[in-house]
PDB file of N, CA, C, O and CB in Angstrom:
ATOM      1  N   UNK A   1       0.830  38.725 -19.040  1.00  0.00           N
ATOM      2  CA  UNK A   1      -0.227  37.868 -18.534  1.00  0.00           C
ATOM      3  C   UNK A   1      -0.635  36.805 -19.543  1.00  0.00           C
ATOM      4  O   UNK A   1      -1.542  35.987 -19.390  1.00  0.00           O
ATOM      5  CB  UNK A   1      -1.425  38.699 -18.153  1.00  0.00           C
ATOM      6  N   UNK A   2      -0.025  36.903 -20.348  1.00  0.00           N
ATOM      7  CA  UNK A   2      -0.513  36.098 -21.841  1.00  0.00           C
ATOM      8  C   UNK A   2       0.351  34.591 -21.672  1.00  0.00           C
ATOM      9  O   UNK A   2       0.094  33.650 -22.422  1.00  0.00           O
ATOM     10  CB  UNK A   2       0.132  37.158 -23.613  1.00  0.00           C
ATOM     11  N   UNK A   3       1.397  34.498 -20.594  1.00  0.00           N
ATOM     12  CA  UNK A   3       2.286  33.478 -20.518  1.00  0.00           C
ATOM     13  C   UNK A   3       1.722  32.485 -19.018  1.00  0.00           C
ATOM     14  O   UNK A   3       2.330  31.474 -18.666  1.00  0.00           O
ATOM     15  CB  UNK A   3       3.944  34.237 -20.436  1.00  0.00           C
ATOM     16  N   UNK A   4       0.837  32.863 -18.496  1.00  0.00           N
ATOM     17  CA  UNK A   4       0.710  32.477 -17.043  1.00  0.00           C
ATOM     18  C   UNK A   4      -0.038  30.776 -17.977  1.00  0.00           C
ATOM     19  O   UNK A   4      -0.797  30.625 -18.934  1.00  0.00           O
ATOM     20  CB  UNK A   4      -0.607  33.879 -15.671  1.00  0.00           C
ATOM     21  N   UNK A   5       0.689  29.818 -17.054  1.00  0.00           N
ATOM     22  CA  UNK A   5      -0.319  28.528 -17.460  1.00  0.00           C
ATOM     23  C   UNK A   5      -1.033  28.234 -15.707  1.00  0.00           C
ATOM     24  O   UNK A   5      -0.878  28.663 -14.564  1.00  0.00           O
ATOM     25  CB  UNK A   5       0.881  26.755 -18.273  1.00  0.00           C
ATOM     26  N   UNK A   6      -1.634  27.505 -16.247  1.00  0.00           N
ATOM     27  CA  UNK A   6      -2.962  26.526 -15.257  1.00  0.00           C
ATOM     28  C   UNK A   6      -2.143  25.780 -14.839  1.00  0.00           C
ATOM     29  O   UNK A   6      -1.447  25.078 -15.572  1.00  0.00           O
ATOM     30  CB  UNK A   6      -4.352  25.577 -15.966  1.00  0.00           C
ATOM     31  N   UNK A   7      -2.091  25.792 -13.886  1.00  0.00           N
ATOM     32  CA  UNK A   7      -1.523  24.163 -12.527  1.00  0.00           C
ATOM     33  C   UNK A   7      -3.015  23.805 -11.981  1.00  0.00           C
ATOM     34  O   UNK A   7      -3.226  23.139 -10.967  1.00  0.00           O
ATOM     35  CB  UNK A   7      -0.159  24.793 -10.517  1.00  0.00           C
ATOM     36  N   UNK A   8      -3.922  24.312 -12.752  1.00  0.00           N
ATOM     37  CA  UNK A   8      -4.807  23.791 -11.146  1.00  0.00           C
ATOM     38  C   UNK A   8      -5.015  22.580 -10.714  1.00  0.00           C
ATOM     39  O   UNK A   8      -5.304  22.526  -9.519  1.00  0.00           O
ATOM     40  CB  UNK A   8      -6.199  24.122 -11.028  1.00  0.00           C
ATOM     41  N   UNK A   9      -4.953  21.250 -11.466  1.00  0.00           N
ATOM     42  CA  UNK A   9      -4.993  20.211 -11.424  1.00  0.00           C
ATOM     43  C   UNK A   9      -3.850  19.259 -11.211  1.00  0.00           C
ATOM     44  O   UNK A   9      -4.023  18.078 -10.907  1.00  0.00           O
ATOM     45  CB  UNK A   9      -5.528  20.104 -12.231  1.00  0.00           C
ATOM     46  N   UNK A  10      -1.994  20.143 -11.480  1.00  0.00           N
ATOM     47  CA  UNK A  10      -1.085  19.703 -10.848  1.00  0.00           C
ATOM     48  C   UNK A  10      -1.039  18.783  -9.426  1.00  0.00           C
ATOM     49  O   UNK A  10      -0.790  17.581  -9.337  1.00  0.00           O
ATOM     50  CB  UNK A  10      -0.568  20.686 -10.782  1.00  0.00           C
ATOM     51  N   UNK A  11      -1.312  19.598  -8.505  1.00  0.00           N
ATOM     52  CA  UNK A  11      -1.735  19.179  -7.484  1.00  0.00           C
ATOM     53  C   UNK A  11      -1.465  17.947  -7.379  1.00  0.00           C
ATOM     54  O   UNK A  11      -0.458  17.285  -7.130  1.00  0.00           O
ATOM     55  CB  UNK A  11      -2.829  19.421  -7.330  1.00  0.00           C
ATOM     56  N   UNK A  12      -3.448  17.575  -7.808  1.00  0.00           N
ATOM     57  CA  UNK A  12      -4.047  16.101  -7.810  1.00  0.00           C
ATOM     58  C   UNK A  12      -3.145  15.096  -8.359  1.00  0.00           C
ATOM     59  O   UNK A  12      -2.918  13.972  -7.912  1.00  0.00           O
ATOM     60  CB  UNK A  12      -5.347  15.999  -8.639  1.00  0.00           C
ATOM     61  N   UNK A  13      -2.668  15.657  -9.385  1.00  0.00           N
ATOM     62  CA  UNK A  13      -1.540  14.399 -10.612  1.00  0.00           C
ATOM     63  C   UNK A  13      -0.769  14.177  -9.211  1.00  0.00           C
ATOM     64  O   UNK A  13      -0.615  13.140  -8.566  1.00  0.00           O
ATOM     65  CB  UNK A  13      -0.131  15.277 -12.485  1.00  0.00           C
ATOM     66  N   UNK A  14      -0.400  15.305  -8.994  1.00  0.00           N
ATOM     67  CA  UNK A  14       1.075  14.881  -7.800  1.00  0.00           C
ATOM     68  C   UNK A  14       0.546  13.614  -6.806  1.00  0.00           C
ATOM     69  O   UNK A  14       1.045  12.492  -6.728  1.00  0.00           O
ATOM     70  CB  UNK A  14       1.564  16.548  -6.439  1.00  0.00           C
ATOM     71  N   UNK A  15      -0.728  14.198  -6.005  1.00  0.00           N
ATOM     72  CA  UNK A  15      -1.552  13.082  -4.993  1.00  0.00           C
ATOM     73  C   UNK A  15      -1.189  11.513  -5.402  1.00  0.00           C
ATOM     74  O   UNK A  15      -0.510  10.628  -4.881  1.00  0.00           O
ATOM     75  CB  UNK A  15      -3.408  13.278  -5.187  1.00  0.00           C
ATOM     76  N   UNK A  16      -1.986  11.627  -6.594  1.00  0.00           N
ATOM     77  CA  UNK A  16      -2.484  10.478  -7.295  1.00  0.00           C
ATOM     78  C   UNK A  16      -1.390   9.863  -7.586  1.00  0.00           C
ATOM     79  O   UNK A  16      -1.727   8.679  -7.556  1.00  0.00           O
ATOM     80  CB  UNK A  16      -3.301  10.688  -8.446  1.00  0.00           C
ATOM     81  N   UNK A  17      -0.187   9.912  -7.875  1.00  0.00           N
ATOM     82  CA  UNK A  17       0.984   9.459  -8.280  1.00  0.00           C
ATOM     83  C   UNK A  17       1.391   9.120  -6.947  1.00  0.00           C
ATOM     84  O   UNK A  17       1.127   7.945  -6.688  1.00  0.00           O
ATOM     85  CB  UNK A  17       1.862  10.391  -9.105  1.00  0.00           C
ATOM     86  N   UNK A  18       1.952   9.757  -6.000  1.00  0.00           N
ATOM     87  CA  UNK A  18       1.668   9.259  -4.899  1.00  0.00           C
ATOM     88  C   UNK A  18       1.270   7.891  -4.060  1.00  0.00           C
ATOM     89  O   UNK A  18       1.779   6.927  -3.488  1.00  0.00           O
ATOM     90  CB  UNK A  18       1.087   9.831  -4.838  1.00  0.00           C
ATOM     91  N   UNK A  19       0.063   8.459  -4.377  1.00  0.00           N
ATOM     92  CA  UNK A  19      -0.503   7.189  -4.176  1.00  0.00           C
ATOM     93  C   UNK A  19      -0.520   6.001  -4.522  1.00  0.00           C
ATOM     94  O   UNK A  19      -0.642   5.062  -3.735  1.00  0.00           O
ATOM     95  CB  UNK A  19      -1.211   7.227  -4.253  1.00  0.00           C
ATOM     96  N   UNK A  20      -0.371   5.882  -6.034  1.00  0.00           N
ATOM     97  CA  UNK A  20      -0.497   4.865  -7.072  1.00  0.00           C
ATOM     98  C   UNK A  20       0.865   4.086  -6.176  1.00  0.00           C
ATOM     99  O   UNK A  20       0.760   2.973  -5.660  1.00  0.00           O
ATOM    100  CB  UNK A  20      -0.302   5.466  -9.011  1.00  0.00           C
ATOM    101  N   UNK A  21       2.240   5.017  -6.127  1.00  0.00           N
ATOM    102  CA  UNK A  21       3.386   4.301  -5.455  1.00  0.00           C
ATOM    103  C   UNK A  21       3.730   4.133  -4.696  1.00  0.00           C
ATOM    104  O   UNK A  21       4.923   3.902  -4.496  1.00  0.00           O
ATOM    105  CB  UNK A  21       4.102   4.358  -5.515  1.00  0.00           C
ATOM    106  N   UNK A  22       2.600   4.171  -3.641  1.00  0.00           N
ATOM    107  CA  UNK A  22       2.517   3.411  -2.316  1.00  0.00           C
ATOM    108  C   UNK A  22       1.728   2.160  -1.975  1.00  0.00           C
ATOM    109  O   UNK A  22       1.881   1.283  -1.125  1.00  0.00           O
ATOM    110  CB  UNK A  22       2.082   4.248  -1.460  1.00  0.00           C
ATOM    111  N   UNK A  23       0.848   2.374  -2.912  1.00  0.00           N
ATOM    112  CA  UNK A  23      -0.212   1.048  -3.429  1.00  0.00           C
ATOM    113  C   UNK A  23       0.717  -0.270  -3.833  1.00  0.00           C
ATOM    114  O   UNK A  23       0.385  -1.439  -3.639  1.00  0.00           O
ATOM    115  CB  UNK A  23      -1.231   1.536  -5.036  1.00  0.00           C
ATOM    116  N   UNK A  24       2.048   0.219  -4.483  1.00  0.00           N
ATOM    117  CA  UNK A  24       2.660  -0.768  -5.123  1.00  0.00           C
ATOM    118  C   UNK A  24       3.616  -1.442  -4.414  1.00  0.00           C
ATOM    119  O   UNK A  24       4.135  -2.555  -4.503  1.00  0.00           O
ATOM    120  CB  UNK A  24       3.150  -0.354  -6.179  1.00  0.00           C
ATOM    121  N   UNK A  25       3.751  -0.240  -3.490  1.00  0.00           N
ATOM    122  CA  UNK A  25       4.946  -1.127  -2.404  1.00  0.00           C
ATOM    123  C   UNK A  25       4.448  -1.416  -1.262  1.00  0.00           C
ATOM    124  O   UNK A  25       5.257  -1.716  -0.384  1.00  0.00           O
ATOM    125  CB  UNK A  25       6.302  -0.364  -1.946  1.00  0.00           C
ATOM    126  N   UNK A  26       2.650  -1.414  -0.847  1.00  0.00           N
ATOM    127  CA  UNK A  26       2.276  -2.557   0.117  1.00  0.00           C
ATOM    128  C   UNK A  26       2.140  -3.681  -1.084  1.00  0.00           C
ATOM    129  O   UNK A  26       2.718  -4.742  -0.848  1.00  0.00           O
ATOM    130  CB  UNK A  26       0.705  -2.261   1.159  1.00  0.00           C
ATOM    131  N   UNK A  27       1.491  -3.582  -2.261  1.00  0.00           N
ATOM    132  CA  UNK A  27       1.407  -5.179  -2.615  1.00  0.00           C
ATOM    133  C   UNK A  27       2.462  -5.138  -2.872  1.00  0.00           C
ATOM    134  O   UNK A  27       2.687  -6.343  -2.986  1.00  0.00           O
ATOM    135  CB  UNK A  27       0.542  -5.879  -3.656  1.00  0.00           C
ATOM    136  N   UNK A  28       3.573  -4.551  -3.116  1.00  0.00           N
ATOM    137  CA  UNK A  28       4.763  -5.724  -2.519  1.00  0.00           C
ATOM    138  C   UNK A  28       5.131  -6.438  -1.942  1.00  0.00           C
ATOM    139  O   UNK A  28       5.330  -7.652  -1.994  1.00  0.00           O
ATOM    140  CB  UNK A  28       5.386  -5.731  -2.249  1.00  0.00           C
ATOM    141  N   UNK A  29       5.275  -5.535  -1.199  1.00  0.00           N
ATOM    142  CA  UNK A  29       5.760  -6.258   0.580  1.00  0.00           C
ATOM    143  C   UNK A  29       4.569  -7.215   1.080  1.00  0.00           C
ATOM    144  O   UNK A  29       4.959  -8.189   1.724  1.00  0.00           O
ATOM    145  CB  UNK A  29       5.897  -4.776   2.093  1.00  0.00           C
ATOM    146  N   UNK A  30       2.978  -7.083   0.861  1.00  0.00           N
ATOM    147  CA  UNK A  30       2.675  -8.238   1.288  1.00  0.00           C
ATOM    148  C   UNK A  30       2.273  -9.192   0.275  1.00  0.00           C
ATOM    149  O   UNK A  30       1.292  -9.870   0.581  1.00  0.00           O
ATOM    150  CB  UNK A  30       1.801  -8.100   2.179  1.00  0.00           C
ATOM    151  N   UNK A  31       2.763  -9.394  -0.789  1.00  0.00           N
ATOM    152  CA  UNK A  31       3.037 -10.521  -1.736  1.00  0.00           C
ATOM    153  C   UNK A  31       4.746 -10.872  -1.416  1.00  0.00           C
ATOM    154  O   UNK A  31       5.088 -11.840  -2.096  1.00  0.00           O
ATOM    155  CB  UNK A  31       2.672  -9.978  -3.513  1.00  0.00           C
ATOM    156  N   UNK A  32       5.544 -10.489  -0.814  1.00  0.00           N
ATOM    157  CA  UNK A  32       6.880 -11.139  -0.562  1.00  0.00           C
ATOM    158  C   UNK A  32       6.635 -11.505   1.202  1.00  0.00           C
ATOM    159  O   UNK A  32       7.235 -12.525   1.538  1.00  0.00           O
ATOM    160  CB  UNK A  32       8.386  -9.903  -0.994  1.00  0.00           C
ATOM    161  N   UNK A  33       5.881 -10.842   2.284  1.00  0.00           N
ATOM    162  CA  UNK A  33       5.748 -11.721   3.226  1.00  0.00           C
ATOM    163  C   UNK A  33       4.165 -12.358   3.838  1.00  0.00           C
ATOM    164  O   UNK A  33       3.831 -12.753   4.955  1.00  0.00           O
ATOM    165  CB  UNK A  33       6.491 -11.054   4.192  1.00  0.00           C
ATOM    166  N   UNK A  34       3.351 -12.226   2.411  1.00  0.00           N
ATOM    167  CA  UNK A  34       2.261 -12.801   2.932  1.00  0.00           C
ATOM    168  C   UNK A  34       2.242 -14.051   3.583  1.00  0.00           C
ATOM    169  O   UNK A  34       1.600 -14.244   4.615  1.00  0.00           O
ATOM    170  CB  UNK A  34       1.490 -12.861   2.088  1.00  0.00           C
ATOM    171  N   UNK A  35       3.242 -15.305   2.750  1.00  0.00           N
ATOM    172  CA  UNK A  35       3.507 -16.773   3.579  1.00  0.00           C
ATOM    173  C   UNK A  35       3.348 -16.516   5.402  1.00  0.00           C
ATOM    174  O   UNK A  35       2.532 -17.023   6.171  1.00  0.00           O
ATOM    175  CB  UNK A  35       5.426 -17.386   3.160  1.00  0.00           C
ATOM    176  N   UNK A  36       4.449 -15.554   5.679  1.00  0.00           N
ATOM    177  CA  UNK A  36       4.994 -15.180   6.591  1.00  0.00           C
ATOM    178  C   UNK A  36       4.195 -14.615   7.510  1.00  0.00           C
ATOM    179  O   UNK A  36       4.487 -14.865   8.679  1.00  0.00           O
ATOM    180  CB  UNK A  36       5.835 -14.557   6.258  1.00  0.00           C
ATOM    181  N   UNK A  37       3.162 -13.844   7.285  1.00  0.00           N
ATOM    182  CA  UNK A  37       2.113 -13.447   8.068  1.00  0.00           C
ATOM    183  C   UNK A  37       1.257 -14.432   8.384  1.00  0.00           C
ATOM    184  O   UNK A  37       0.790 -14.644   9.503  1.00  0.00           O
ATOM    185  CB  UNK A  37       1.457 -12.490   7.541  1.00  0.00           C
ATOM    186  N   UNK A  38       1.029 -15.099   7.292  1.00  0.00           N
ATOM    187  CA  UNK A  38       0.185 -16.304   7.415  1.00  0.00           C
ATOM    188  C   UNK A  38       0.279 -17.355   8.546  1.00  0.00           C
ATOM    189  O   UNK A  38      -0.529 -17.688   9.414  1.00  0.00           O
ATOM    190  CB  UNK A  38       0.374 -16.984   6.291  1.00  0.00           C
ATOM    191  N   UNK A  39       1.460 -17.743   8.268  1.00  0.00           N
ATOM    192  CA  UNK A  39       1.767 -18.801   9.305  1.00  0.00           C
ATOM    193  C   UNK A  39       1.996 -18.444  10.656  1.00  0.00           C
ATOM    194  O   UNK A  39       1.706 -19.243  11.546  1.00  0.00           O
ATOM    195  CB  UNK A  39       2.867 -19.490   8.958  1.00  0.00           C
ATOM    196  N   UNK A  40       2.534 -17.217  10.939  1.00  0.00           N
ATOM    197  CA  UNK A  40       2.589 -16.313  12.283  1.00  0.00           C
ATOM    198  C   UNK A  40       0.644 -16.481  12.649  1.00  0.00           C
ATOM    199  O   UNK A  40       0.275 -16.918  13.740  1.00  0.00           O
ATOM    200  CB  UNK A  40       3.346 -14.174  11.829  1.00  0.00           C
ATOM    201  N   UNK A  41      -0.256 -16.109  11.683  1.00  0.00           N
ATOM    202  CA  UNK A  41      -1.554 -16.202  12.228  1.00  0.00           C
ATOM    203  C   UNK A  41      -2.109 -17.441  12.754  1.00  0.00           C
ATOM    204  O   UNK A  41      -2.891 -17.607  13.691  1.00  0.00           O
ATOM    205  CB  UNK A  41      -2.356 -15.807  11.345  1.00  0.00           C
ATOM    206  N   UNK A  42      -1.366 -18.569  11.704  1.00  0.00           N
ATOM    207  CA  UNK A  42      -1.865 -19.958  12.171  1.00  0.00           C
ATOM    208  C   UNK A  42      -1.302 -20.357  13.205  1.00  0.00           C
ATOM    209  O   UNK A  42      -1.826 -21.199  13.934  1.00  0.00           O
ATOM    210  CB  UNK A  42      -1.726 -20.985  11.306  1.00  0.00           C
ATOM    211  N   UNK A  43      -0.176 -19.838  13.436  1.00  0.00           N
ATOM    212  CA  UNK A  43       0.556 -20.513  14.916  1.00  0.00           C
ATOM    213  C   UNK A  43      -0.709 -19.883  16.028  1.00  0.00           C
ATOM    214  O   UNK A  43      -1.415 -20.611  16.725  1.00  0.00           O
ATOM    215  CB  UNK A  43       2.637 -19.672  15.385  1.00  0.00           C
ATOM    216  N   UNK A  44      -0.778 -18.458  15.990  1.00  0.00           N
ATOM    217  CA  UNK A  44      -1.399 -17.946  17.169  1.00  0.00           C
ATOM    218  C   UNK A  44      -3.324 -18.416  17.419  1.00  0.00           C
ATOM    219  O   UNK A  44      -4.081 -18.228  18.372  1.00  0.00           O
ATOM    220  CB  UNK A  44      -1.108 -16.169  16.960  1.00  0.00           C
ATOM    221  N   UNK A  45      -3.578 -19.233  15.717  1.00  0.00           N
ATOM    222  CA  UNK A  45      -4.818 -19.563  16.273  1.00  0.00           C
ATOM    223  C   UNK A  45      -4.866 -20.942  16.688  1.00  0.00           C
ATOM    224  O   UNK A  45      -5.794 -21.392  17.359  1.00  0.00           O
ATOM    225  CB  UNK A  45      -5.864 -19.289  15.377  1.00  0.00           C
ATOM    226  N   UNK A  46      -3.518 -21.862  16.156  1.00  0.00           N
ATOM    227  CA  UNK A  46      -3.001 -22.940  16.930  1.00  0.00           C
ATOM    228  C   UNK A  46      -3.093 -23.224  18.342  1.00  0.00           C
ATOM    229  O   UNK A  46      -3.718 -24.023  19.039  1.00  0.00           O
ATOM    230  CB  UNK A  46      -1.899 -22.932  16.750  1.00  0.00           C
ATOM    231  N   UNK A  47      -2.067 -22.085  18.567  1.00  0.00           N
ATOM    232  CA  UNK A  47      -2.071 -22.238  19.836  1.00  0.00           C
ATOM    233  C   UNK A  47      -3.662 -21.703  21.053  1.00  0.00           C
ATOM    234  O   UNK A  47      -3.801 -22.201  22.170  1.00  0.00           O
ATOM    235  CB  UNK A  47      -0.708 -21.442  20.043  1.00  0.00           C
ATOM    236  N   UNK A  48      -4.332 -20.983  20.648  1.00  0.00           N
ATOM    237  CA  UNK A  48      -5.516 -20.504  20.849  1.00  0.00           C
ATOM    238  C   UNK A  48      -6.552 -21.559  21.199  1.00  0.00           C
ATOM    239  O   UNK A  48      -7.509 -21.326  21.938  1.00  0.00           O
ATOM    240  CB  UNK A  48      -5.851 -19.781  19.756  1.00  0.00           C
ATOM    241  N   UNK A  49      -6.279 -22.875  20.559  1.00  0.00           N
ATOM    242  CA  UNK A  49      -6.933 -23.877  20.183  1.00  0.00           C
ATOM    243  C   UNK A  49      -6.727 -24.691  21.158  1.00  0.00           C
ATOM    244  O   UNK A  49      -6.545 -25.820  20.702  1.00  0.00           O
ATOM    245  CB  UNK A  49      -6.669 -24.333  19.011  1.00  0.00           C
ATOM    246  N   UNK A  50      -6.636 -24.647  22.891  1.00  0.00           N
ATOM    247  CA  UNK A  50      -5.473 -26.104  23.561  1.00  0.00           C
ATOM    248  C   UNK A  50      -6.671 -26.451  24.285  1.00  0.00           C
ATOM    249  O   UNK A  50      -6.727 -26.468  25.514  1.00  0.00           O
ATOM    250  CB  UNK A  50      -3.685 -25.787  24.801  1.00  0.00           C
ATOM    251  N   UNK A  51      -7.993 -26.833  23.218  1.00  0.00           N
ATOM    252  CA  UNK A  51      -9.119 -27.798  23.676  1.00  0.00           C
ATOM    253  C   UNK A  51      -8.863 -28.973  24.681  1.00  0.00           C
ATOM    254  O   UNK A  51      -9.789 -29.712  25.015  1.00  0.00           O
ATOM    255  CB  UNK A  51      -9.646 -28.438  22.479  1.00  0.00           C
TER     256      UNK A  51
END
């Protein structure tokens, strides 16, 4: 019993890591198609617009 270690906080590291590298691959992806969303929005409030 003298060898048992603590994970209790393993876990969380795992979560948190996780997370951290999913955080990184939306600002990826929307820093490589933010233009792209953008202009898809301006077309549709363009067209929205036929005053």
């Amino acid at each position: 019993m003298l060898f048992l270690h603590r994970e209790d906080g393993q876990g969380l590291v795992e979560y948190a890591l996780i997370l951290v590298l999913v955080a990184i691959v939306v600002i990826a992806i929307l820093t490589l198609l933010g233009p792209a969303i953008g202009n898809v929005f301006s077309q549709i409030t363009a067209a929205l617009n036929l005053d």
